[in-house]
GUVEX-452906 format. One record per residue (C-alpha): x, y, z. Coordinates in steps of 0.001 Angstrom, whole numbers, plus 500000, padded with zeros to 6 digits. Layout:
BEGIN
XYZ ...
This chain:
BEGIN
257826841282500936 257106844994499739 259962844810497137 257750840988495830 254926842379496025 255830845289493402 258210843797491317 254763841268490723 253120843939490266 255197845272487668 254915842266485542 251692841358486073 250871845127484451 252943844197481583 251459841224480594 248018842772481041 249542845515477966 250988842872476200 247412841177475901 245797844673475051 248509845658472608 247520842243471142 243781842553471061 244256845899469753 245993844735466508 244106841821466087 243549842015461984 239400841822462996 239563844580465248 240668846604462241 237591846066459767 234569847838460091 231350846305461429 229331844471458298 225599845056457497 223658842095458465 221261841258455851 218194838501455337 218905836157453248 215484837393450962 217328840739450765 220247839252449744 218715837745446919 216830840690445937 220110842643446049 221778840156443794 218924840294441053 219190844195441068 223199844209440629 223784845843443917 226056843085444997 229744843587443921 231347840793445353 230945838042448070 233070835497450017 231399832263450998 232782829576453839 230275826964453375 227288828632454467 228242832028456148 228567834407452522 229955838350453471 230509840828450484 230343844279449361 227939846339447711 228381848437444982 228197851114447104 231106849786448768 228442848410451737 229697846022453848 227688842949454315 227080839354456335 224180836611456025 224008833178456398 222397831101453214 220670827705453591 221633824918450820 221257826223447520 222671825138445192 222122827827442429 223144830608444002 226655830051442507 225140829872439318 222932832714440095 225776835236441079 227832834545438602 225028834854435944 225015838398437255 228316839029437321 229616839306440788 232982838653441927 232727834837444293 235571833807446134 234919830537448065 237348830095451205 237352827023453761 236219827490457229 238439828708459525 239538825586462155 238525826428465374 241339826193468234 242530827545470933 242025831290472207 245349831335474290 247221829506471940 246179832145469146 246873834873471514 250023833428472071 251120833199469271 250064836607467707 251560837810470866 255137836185470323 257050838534468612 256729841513470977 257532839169474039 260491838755472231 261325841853472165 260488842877475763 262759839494476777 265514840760474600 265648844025475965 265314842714479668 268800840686479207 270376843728477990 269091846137480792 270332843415482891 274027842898481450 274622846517481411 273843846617484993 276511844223485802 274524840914486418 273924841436489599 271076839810489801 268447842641491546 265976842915488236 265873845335485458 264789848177487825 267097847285490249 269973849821489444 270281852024491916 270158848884494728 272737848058496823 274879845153496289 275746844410499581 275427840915500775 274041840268504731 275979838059506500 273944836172509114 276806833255509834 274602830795511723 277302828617510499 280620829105510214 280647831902512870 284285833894513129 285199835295516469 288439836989517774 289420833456519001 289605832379514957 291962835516514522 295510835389515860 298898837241515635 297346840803515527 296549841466519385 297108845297518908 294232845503516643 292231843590518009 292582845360521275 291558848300519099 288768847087517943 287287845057521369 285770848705522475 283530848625519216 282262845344519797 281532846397523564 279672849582522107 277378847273520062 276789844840522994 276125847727525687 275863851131524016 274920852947527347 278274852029528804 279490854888526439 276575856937526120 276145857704530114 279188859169529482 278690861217526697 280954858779524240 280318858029520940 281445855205519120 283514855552516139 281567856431512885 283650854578510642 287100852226511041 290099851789508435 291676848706508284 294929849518506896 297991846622505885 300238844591502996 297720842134501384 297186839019503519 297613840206507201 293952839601507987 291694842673507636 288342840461506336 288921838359508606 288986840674511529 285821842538510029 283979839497510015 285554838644513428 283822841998514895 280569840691514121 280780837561515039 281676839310518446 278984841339518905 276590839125517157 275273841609514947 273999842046511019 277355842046508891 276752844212505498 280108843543502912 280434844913499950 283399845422497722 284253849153496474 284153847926493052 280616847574493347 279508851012493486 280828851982490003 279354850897486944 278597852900483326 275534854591483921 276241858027486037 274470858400489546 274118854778490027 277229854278492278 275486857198494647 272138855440494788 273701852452495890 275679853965498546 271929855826499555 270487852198499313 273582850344501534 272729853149504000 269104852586504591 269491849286504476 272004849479507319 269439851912509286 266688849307509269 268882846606510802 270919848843513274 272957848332515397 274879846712512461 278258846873510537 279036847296507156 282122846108505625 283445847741502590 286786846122501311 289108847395498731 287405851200499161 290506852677497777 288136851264494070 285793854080495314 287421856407497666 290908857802495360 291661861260495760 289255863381493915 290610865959491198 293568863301490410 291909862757486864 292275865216484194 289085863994482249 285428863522483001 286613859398483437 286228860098487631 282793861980487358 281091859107488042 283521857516490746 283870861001492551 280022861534492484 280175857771494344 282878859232496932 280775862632497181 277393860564498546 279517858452500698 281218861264502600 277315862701503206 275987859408504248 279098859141506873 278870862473508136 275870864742506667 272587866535508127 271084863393508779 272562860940511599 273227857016510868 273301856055514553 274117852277515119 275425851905511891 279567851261511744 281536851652508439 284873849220508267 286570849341505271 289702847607504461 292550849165502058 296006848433501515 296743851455499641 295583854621502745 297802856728500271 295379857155497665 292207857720499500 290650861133499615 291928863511502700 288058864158503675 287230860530503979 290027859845506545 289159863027508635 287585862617512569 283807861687512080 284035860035509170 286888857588509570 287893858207512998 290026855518513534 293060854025511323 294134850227512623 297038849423511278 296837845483510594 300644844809510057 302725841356509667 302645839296512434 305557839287514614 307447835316515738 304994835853518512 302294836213516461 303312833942513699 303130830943516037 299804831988517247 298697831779514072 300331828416512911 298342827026515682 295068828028514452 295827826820510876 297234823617512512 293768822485514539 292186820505511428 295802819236510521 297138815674512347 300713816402513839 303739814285514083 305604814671517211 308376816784515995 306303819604514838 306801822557517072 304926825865515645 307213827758517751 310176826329515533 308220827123512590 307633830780513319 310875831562514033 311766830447510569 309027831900508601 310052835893508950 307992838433507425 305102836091506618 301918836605506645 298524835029507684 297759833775504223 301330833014503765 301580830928506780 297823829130505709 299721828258502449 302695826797504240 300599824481506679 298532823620503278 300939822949501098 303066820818503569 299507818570504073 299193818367500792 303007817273500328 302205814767503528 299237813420501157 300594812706498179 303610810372500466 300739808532501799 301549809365505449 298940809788508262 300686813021510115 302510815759509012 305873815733510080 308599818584510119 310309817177507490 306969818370505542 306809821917506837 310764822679506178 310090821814502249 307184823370502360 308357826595503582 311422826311500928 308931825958498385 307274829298499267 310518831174499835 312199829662496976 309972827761494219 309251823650494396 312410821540493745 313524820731490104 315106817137490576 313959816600486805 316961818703485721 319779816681484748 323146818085485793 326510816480484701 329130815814487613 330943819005486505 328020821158486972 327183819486490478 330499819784491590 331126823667490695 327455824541492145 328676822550495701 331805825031495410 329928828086494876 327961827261497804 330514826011499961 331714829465499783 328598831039500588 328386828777503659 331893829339504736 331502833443504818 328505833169506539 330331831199509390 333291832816509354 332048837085509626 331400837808513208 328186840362511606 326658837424509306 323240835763510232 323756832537511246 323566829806508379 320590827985507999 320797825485505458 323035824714502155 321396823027499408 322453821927495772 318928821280495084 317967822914492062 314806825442493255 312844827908491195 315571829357488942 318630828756491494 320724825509490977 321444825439494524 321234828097497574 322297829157501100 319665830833503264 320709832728506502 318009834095509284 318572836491511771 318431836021515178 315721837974515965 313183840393514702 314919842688512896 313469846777512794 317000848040511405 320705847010510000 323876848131511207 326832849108508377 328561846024509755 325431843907509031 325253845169505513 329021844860504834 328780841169505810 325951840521503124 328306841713500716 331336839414502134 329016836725502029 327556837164498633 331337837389496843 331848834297498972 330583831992496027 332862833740492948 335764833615495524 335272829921496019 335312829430492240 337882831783491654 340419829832494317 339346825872492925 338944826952489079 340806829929488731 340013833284487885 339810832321484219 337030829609484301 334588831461486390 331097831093485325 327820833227485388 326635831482488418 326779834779490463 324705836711489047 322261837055491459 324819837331494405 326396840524492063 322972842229491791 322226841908495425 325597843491496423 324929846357494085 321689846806495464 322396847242498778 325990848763498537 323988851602496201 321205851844499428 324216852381501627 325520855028499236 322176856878498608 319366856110501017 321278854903504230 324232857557504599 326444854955505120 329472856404503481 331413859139504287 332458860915501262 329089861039500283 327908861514503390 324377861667504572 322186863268502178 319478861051499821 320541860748496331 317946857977495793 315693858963492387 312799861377493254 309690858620492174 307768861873493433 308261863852490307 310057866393492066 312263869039491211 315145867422490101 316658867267486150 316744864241483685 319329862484483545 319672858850481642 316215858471481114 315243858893485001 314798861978487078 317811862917489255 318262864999491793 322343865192491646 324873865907489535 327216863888487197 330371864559489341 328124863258492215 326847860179490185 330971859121489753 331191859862493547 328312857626494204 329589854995491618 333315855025492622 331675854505496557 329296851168495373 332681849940493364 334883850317496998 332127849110498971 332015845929496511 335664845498496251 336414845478500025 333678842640500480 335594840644498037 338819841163499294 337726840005502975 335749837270501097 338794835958499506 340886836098502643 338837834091504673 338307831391501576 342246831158501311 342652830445505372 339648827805504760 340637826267501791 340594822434503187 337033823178505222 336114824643501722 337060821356500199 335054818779503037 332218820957502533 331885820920498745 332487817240499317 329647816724501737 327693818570499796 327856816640496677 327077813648498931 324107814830501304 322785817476498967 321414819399501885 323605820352504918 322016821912507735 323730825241509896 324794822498512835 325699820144510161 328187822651508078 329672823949511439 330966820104512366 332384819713508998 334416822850509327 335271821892513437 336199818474511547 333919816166512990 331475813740511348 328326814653510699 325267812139511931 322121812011510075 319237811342512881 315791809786511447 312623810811512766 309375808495513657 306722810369512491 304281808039513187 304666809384517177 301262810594518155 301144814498518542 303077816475520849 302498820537520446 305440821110523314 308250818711522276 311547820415521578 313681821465517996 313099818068515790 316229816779514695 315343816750511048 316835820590510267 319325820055513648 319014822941516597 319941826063514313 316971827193513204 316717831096514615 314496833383515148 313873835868511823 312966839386511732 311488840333508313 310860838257505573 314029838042503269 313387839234499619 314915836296497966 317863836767495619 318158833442493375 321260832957491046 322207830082488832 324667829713491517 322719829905493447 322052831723497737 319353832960498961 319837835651502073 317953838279503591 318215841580501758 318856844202504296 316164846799504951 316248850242505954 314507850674509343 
């Protein structure tokens, strides 16, 4: 009320000037105050030639002297006293009466062109402020929004798959709800709290979660906010979002994206940062200056902790960094089963099955998948969502929608089934290999058809035997060409399986130590800037004799991979053949279906009802058959016109 009762104030004082202004340069105001004369004097005045000129509206006659007097009367009907001034020779100018209307209305109007000008002037105070919508003198306000959530309330019971932070973050909420639990003791809570992960994992959500847990004021704000083009506006702000946060206390404010706000200072070489860095500067006094801000808890939320200023991560500022990370399988069907309460169910979905083949996702990604496999549910007219819905769904995320509009000829087809025939086979046949998860000649994103592998598990680190079986597997597809076509109608198809196997048989080379006569020492390019020379446009830290060394070693690594590849395709040449064969008549093959074609036994093709009412505990569906295994990390697809997708190996 005491920020409406001045901002009325404020205007009501400006109209009040306006109307003065106005009334000051009123044209009448200007002219000085006429001599009233008799009408007798007038007269007399007119017989002597002291009257210069007059002006007459009907009866009210005003003039001059000739001693430049001004004058006023009123004259009765008479009708010779036109006659009788001209006959002396004075100036008449006869002028209607003015029409009387209204005062406001003239006021108004005289008035109009400076409100105009205050109006116009307004909007632009207002645009260069950013829009926020706080008034023209509202600057140096804060922009952050209170959060009451009578509806809509998050708790830690709407946030799954990150236990470890939330365990972390339980003794804040307990501080708000009982602060002399702590204080007997002589604790104090943490001033401030860093939410630190990739994009996605959760770290709003968790905020929001906190105060839905203690049940207390939420403050959020985005770091963004603070800057704008006037200098010292981003520090008022912060000075504003504090007091603000004193009156409510105990309370929580919520900054996300602070790394906007909070870069390391001195990393410009201009004045650009003054303004930014005089933002930072008032935030690390408000945290942790002279004057206390008990109750009040600073979260922010950053995926980029590298770039924030060393004094804004020290104890009693930000004492505490939770690291909000991907959710493990675990975790990943916990939170499948939260996104999965508003969705109906078909009896074959299992989340548990799900998670296992959704590694490295995150909580948005894994809100996407359960979206877009309702949506795909919707738009077949079905009333559940069935399996069948969540495995395209979660190819369409790993590997772009489906392109059944492009029109391949038999021969195309036929080579594409080869190519990943012999994908499929390698993947079966090397002991190290992941185990095969589907084969597809399904045209998908840019890939005309694909294998993907999963791990068994959640993978932290790769073996040299895991890595050398990614390359065996990715020359599987050229072999396969190389053995039906021959090595002289080989096509680009591999592509993508060729850059893959130089990218990690160069990571085994320079980053892992995975060769010996290299041996273990990082020849990876210095992104750091450091001391190394140029050398073919990029900074490196090694020699040219070392660069053959390293070159000769990716080329051997390579090489091997293809000759085992080839081996094992020229043992397997009739499972090779049923394969590409099933292939071009299933299109899809899953890993139990391509390991009875190569056993020789016939495949069977089980349908689903998926209008069985929900079971959450009911076993692998039948739709993708019993191989689908448990991930570790999220595979950085590799598409090809050939076309495999497989797990890139990363370094633990």
């Amino acid at each position: 009320m005491n920020n409406l009762g001045r901002n009325l104030a404020l205007w009501v004082s400006i109209i009040v000037m306006l109307l003065l202004l106005v009334d000051v340069f009123q044209p009448g105001n200007t002219q000085h105050a006429a001599q009233q004369l008799a009408y007798s004097d007038f007269i007399t005045d007119v017989d002597t030639g002291r009257v210069r000129s007059v002006v007459m509206q009907n009866q009210n006659v005003s003039g001059t002297l000739t001693d430049g007097t001004a004058f006023e009367t009123f004259a009765p009907q008479d009708p010779s006293l036109v006659s009788r001034l001209t006959g002396k020779g004075v100036e008449v100018v006869a002028k209607p009466l003015d029409q009387e209307g209204s005062p406001l209305l003239r006021y108004f109007l005289n008035a109009l062109p400076i409100i105009l000008m205050v109006g116009i002037w307004l909007f632009m105070m207002r645009q260069m402020q950013g829009g926020g919508g706080r008034g023209a003198m509202g600057f140096g306000k804060s922009r952050a929004k209170m959060l009451t959530e009578k509806q809509g309330r998050v708790t830690f019971e709407d946030v799954a798959g990150i236990d470890e932070a939330k365990g972390e973050l339980q003794e804040i909420v307990d501080f708000l709800k009982d602060p002399q639990k702590f204080t007997r003791l002589g604790g104090k809570i943490p001033k401030g709290v860093l939410l630190v992960g990739p994009p996605g994992t959760g770290k709003t959500l968790l905020a929001r979660a906190i105060a839905g847990e203690a049940n207390v004021p939420f403050f959020t704000i985005s770091g963004s906010d603070f800057v704008e083009m006037f200098v010292g506006v981003g520090a008022s702000r912060v000075r504003d979002m504090f007091e603000q946060g004193k009156k409510a206390a105990p309370c929580i404010i919520f900054i996300d994206e602070i790394d906007a706000v909070g870069r390391h200072r001195g990393a410009g070489l201009g004045g650009g940062n003054d303004e930014r860095e005089q933002t930072l500067n008032q935030m690390l006094v408000e945290m942790d200056g002279f004057e206390s801000n008990e109750g009040v808890i600073l979260i922010a939320a950053t995926n980029r902790p590298d770039v924030l200023d060393p004094a804004l991560l020290r104890p009693g500022r930000f004492d505490r960094q939770v690291v909000v990370s991907n959710p493990d399988v675990g975790g990943r069907e916990k939170i499948l089963r939260v996104h999965m309460r508003k969705v109906p169910l078909a009896s074959d979905v299992d989340p548990r099955i799900i998670a296992r083949g959704t590694p490295g996702f995150s909580g948005a990604d894994l809100a996407n998948l359960v979206n877009e496999a309702a949506l795909a549910a919707a738009r077949l007219g079905k009333r559940t969502v069935s399996m069948r819905e969540f495995e395209d769904a979660k190819d369409k995320v790993l590997m772009g929608a489906e392109r059944r509009s492009l029109v391949m000829n038999e021969e195309e087809k036929k080579r594409t089934a080869y190519h990943e025939a012999g994908h499929a086979i390698t993947a079966v046949l090397v002991p190290e290999s992941e185990p095969i998860h589907k084969a597809t000649i399904i045209p998908r994103g840019r890939a005309l058809g694909m294998v993907m592998r999963l791990p068994e598990g959640d993978r932290l680190s790769m073996s040299k035997k895991n890595c050398i079986a990614h390359l065996v597997v990715a020359m599987g597809g050229r072999v396969a060409e190389e053995v039906v076509y021959g090595k002289d109608n080989i096509c680009n198809g591999a592509m993508g399986d060729i850059q893959m196997a130089t990218r990690v048989a160069r990571s085994m080379v320079t980053e892992w130590g995975m060769s010996d006569k290299v041996g273990m020492i990082a020849y990876a390019n210095d992104d750091q800037g450091g001391g190394g020379m140029f050398f073919g446009g990029a900074a490196k830290n090694f020699s040219e004799h070392t660069a053959m060394e390293i070159d000769s070693e990716i080329k051997r690594l390579i090489d091997e991979a293809y000759d085992q590849a080839r081996n094992y395709l020229h043992d397997h040449v009739d499972e090779l053949h049923r394969l590409a064969e099933a292939l071009l008549e299933y299109e899809t093959l899953s890993g139990e279906d391509i390991r009875q074609i190569m056993r020789g036994q016939p495949i069977e093709r089980v349908e689903v009802d998926e209008t069985t009412p929900v079971n959450r505990r009911s076993s692998v569906p039948q739709v993708s058959g019993p191989e689908i295994v448990q991930p570790g990390d999220k595979p950085e697809n590799d598409k090809d016109e050939g076309g495999e997708v497989h797990p890139v190996p990363q370094p633990g």
